[in-house]
LOPA-137904 format. One record per residue (C-alpha): residue in three letters; x, y, z. Coordinates in nm, 4 decimals, always signed. Last residue first. Example, Ala and Ser with C-alpha at 12.3 -4.5 7.8 and 13.67 -1.06 7.14 Angstrom:
! residues 2
residu/east/north/up
SER/+1.3670/-0.1060/+0.7140
ALA/+1.2300/-0.4500/+0.7800
This chain:
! residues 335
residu/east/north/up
UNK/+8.6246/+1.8140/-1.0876
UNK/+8.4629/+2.0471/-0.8626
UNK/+8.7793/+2.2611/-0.8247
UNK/+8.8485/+2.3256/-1.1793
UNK/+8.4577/+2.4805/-1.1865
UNK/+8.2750/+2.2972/-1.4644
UNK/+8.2161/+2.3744/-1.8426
UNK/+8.0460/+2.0432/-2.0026
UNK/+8.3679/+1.8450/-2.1296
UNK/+8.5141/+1.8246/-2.4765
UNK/+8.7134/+1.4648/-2.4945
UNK/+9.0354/+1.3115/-2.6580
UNK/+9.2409/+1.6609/-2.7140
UNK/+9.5848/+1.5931/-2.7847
UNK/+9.8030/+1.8263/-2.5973
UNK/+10.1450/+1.9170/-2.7045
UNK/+10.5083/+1.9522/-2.6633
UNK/+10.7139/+2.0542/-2.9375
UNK/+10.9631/+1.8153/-3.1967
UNK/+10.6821/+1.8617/-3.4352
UNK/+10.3933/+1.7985/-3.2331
UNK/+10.5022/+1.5866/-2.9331
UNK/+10.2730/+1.4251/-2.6574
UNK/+10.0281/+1.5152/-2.3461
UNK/+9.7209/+1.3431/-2.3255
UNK/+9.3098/+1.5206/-2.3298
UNK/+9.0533/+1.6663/-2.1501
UNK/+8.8899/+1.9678/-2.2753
UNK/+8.6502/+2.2586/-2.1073
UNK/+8.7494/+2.2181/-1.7445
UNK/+8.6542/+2.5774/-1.5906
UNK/+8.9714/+2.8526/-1.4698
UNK/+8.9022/+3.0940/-1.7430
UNK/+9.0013/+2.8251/-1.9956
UNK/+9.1110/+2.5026/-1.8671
UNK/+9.2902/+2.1817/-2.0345
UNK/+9.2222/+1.9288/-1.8319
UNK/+9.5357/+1.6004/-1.8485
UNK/+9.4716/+1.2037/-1.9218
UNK/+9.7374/+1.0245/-1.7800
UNK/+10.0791/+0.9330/-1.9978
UNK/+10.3482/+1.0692/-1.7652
UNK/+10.2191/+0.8937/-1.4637
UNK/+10.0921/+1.0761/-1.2116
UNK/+10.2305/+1.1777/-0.8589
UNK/+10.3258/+1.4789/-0.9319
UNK/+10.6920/+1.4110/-0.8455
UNK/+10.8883/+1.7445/-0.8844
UNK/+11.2864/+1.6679/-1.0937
UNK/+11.5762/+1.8718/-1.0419
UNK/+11.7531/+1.9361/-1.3820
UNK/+11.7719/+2.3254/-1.2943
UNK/+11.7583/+2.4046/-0.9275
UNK/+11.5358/+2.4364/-0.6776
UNK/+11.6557/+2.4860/-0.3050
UNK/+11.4058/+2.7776/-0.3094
UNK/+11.1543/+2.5863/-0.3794
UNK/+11.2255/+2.3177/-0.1284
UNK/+11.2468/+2.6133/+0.1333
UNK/+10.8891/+2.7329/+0.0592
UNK/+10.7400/+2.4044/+0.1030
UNK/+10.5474/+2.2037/-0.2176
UNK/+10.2349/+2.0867/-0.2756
UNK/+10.1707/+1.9218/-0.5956
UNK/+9.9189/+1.9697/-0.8531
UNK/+9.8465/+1.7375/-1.1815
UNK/+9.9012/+1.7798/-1.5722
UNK/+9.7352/+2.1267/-1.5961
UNK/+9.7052/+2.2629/-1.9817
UNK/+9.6234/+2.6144/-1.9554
UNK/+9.4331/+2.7946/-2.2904
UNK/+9.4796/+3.1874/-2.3043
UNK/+9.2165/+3.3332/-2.5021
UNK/+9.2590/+3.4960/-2.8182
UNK/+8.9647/+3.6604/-3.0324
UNK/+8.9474/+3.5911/-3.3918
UNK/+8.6290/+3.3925/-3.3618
UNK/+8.4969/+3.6781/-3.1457
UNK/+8.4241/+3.8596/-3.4489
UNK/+8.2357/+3.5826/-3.5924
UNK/+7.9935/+3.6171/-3.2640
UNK/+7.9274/+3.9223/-3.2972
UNK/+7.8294/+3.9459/-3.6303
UNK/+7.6157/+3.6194/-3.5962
UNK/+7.4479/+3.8362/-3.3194
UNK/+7.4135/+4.1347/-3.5549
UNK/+7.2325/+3.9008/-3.7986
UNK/+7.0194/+3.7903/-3.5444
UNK/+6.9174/+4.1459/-3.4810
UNK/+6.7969/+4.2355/-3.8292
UNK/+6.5851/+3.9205/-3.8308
UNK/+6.4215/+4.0037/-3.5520
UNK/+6.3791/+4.3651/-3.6632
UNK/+6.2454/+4.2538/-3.9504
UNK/+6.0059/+3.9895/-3.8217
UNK/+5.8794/+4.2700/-3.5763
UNK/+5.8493/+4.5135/-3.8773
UNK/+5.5956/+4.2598/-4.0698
UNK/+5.4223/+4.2062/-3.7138
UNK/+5.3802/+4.5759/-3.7495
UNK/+5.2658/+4.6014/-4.1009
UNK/+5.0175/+4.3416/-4.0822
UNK/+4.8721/+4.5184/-3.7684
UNK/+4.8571/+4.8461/-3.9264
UNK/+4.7182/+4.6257/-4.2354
UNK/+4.4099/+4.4981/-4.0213
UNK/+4.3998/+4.8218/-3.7869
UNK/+4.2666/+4.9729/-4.1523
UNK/+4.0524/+4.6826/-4.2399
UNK/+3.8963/+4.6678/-3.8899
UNK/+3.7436/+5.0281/-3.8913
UNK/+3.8093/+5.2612/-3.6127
UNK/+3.5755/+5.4747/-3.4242
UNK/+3.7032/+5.7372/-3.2051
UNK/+3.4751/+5.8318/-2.9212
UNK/+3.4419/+6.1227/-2.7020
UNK/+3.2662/+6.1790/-2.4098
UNK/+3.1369/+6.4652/-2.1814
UNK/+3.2370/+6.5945/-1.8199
UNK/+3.1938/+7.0026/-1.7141
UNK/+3.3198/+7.2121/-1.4450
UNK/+3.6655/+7.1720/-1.3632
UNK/+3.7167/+6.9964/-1.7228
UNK/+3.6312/+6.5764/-1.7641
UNK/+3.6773/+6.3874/-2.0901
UNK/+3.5684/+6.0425/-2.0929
UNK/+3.6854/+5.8057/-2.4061
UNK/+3.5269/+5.5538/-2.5932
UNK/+3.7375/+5.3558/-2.8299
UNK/+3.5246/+5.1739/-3.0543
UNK/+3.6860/+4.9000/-3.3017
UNK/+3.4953/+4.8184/-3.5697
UNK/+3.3652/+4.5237/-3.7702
UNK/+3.1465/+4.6442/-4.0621
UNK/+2.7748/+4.5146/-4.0287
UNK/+2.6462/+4.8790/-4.0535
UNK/+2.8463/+4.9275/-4.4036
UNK/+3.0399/+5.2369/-4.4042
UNK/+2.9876/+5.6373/-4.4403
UNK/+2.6462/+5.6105/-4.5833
UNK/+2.5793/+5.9222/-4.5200
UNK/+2.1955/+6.0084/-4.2936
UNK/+2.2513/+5.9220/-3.9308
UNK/+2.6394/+6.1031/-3.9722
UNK/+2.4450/+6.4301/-4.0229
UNK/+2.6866/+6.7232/-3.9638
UNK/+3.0150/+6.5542/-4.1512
UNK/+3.3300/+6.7218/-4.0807
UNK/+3.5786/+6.6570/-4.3324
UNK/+3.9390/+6.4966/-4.3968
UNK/+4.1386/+6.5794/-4.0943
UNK/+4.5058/+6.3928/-4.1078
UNK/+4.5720/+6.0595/-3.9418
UNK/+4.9260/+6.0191/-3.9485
UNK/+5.1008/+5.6162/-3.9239
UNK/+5.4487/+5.5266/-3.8013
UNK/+5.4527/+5.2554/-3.6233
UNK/+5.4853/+5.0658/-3.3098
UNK/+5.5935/+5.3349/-3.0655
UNK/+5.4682/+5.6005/-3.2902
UNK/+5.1291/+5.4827/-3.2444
UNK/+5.0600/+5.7810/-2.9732
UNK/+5.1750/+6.0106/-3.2363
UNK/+4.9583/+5.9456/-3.4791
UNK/+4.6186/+6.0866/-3.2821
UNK/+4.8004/+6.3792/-3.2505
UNK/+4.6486/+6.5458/-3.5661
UNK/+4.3398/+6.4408/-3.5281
UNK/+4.2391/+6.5883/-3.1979
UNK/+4.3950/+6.8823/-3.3223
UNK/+4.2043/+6.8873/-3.6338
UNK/+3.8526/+6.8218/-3.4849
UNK/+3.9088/+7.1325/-3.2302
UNK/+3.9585/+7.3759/-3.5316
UNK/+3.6438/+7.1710/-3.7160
UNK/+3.4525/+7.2204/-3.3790
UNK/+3.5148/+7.6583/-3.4260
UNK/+3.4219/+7.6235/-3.7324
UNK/+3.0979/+7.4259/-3.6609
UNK/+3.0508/+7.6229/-3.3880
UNK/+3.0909/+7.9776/-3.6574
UNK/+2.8242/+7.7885/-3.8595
UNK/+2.5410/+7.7373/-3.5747
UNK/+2.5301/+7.3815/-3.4203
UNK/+2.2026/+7.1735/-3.4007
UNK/+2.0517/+7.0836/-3.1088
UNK/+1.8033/+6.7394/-3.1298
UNK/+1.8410/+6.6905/-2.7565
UNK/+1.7674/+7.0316/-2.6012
UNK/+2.0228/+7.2179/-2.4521
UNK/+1.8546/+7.3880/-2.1304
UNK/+2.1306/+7.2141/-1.9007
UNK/+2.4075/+7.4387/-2.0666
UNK/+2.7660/+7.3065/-1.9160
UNK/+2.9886/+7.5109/-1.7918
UNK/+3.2499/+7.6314/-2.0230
UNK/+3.3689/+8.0011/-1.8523
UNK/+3.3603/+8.1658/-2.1349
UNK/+3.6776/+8.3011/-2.3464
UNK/+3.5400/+8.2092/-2.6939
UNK/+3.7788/+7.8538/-2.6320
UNK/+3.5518/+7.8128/-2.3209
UNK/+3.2453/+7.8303/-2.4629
UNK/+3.3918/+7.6089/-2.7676
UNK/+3.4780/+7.3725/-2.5255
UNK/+3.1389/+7.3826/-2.3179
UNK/+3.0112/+7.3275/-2.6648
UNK/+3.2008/+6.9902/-2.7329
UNK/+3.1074/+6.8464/-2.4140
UNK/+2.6957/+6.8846/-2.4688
UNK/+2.7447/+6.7763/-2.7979
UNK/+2.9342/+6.4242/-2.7384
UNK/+3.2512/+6.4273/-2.9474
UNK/+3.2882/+6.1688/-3.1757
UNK/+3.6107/+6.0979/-3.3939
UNK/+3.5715/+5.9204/-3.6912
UNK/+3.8034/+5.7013/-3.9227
UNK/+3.8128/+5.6453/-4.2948
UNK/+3.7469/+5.3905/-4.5076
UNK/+3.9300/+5.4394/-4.8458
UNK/+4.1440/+5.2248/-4.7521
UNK/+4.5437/+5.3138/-4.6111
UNK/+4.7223/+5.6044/-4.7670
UNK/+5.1111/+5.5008/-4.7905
UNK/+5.3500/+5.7171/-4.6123
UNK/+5.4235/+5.4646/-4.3327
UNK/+5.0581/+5.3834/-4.3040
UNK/+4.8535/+5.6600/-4.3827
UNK/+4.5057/+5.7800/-4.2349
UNK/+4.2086/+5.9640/-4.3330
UNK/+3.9487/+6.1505/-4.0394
UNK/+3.6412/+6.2486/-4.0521
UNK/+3.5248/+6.3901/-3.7366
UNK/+3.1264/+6.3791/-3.6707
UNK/+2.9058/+6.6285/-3.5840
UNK/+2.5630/+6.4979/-3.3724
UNK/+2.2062/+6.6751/-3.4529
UNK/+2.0702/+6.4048/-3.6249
UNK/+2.1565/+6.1393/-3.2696
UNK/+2.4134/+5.9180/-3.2887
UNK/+2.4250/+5.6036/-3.0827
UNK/+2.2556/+5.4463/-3.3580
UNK/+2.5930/+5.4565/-3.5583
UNK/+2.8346/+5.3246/-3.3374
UNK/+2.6024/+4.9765/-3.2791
UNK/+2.5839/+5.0131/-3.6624
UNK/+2.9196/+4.9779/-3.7501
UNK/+2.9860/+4.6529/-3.5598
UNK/+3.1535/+4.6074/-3.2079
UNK/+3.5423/+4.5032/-3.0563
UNK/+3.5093/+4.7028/-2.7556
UNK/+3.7543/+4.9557/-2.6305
UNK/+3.6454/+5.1120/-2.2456
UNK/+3.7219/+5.4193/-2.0695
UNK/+4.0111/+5.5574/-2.1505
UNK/+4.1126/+5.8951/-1.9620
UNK/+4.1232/+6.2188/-2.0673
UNK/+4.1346/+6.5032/-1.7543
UNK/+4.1697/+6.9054/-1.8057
UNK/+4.2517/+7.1683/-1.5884
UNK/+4.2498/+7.4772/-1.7189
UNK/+4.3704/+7.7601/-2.0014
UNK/+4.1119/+7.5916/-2.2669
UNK/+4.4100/+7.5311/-2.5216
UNK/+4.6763/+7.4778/-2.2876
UNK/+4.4985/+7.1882/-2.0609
UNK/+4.3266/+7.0996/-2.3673
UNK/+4.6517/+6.9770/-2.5689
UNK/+4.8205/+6.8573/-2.1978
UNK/+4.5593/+6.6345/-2.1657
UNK/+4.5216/+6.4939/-2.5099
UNK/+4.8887/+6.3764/-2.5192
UNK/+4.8037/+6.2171/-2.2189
UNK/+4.4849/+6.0713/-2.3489
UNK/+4.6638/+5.9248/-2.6654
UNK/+4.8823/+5.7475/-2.4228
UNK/+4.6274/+5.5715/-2.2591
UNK/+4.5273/+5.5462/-2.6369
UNK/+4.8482/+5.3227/-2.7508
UNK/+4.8173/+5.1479/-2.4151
UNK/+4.4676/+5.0211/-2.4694
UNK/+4.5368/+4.9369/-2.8109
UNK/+4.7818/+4.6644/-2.7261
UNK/+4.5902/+4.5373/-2.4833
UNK/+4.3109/+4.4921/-2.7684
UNK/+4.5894/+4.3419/-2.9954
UNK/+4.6428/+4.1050/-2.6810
UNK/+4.3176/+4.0082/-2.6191
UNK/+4.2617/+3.9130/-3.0082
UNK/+4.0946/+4.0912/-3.2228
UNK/+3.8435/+3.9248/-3.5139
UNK/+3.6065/+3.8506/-3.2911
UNK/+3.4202/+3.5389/-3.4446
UNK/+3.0646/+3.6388/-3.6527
UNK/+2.8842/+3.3297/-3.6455
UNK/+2.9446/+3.2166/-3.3320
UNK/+2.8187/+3.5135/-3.1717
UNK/+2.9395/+3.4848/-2.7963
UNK/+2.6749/+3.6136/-2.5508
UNK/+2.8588/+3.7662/-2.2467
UNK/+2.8667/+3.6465/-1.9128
UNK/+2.8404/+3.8325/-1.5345
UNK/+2.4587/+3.9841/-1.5914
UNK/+2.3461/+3.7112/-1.7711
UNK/+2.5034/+3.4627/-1.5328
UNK/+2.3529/+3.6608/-1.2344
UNK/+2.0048/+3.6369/-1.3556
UNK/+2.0083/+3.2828/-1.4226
UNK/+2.1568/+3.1673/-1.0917
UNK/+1.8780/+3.3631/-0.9179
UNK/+1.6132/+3.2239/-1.1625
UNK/+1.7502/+2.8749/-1.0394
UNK/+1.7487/+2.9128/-0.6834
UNK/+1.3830/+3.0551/-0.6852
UNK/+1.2720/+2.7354/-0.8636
UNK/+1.4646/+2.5193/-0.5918
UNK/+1.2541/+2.7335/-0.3209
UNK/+0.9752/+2.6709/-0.4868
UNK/+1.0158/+2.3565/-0.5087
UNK/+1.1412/+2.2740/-0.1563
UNK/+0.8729/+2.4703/-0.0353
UNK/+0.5652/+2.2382/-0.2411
UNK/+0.7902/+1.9122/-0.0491
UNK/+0.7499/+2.1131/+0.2911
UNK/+0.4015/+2.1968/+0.2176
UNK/+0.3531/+1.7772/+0.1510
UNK/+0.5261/+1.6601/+0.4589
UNK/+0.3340/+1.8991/+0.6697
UNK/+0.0137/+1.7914/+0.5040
UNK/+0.0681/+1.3891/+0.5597
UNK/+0.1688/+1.2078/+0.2933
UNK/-0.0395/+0.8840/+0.2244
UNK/+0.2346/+0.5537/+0.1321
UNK/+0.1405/+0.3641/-0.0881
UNK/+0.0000/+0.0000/+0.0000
């Protein structure tokens, strides 16, 4: 006969249910919030250690950055990196709103002009007014009656193209550890939602950037396409290879040179302890008993190690050493 649960039993089974239920949701939640969705089908095409690289090519990039606006706007003036994410076009695209500017910018890789893709530099509206404020001798606090869909009058547009150019123009410095590639201004384009600048499924690389004054803090971003990092990588690695190749040359250099160096070679048949008045009772034709025989084996040391071992004889009427053995390079006293 089955056994009848009694109600305790069954409200404590119903709580261990829910309570199991609960557990799982929990665990749910947290993994989306800890873990990332990987897309299969589209595979980064970045590793972790070309992003690293990155990151310390634009911490850089924000130093150079600080001092520019630090002169410029005649205060205190903070860049820093905030993230770079491996994204596609259009995830940089419909963050802009119709009233944002963007920086067009072309670049050339050791002289040569990369694609015809060019990069863009972002800066968020609300920032890039309080710099224009300031640069028209203001005091660049922030306007909190901007309205979202503002659009800039022509002598902010001039004065953002001025700004746009020396944002630009250092941005090829901070690669001149690696490479040497210029990014020069190309155009300023006031309604990146409409042109066609690139394909939305692209691959980019999104650097954003926060930008923080005594009295103000914006973004900027710098969006770069994966074709042109593609052959600034190529090129580097290329240069790497180069440079290795360049320095094992120098070591074969090296070492032929020392070919011809001399090195004093010491051929010890055996030791003997002797007093001092027995050497000074020496005397030519006296005979010192090693305590070997004249045909055992003999070291011959360089710099005081054991590097051959060999027996004494007679190379054309001369005494001699006839190497039998090279030995691995030991202290004289250990062997």
């Amino acid at each position: 006969m089955a056994e009848v649960l009694s109600q305790n039993q069954i409200d404590a089974l119903l709580n261990a249910v829910q309570n199991h239920s609960d557990a799982e949701m929990s665990i749910g939640a947290d993994g989306k919030d800890d873990y990332r969705e990987y897309d299969f089908a589209s595979p980064r095409k970045f590793t972790k250690d070309r992003i690293k690289m990155l990151n310390g090519i634009f911490d850089n990039y924000s130093r150079i950055a600080n001092s520019l606006f630090s002169a410029k706007l005649r205060m205190n003036c903070e860049v820093a990196v905030e993230s770079i994410e491996e994204q596609r076009y259009f995830e940089f695209s419909n963050a802009l709103t119709e009233g944002d500017v963007l920086a067009l910018m072309d670049v050339s890789i050791k002289g040569r002009p990369a694609e015809d893709i060019p990069c863009m530099l972002y800066i968020s509206t609300p920032m890039a007014l309080s710099i224009i404020d300031r640069m028209l001798g203001g005091d660049g606090a922030q306007d909190d009656r901007l309205p979202d869909n503002y659009t800039y009058t022509d002598l902010e547009l001039r004065l953002y193209e001025e700004l746009a150019r020396d944002l630009v123009s250092i941005n090829g410095r901070s690669w001149e550890n690696y490479i040497p590639v210029e990014f020069t201004y190309s155009k300023t384009d006031i309604n990146p939602t409409l042109s066609q600048i690139m394909g939305l499924d692209e691959i980019v690389i999104i650097v954003n950037l926060v930008m923080q004054t005594d009295n103000n803090i914006g973004s900027m971003s710098i969006c770069l396409p994966s074709e042109i990092l593609k052959n600034i990588f190529a090129e580097i690695n290329s240069d790497n290879h180069w440079k290795k190749a360049q320095t094992e040359n120098k070591s074969q250099e090296i070492f032929d040179s020392l070919r011809d160096s001399r090195l004093e070679i010491v051929s010890v048949l055996g030791e003997v302890q002797l007093s001092l008045s027995d050497i000074y009772g020496l005397t030519p034709g006296d005979i010192i008993d090693l305590g070997k025989p004249r045909d055992s084996s003999v070291y011959l040391d360089i710099g005081n190690y054991h590097w051959f071992k060999g027996h004494i004889g007679t190379h054309k009427k001369n005494y001699a050493v006839s190497i039998d053995e090279v030995i691995n390079p030991a202290p004289a006293n250990q062997s």
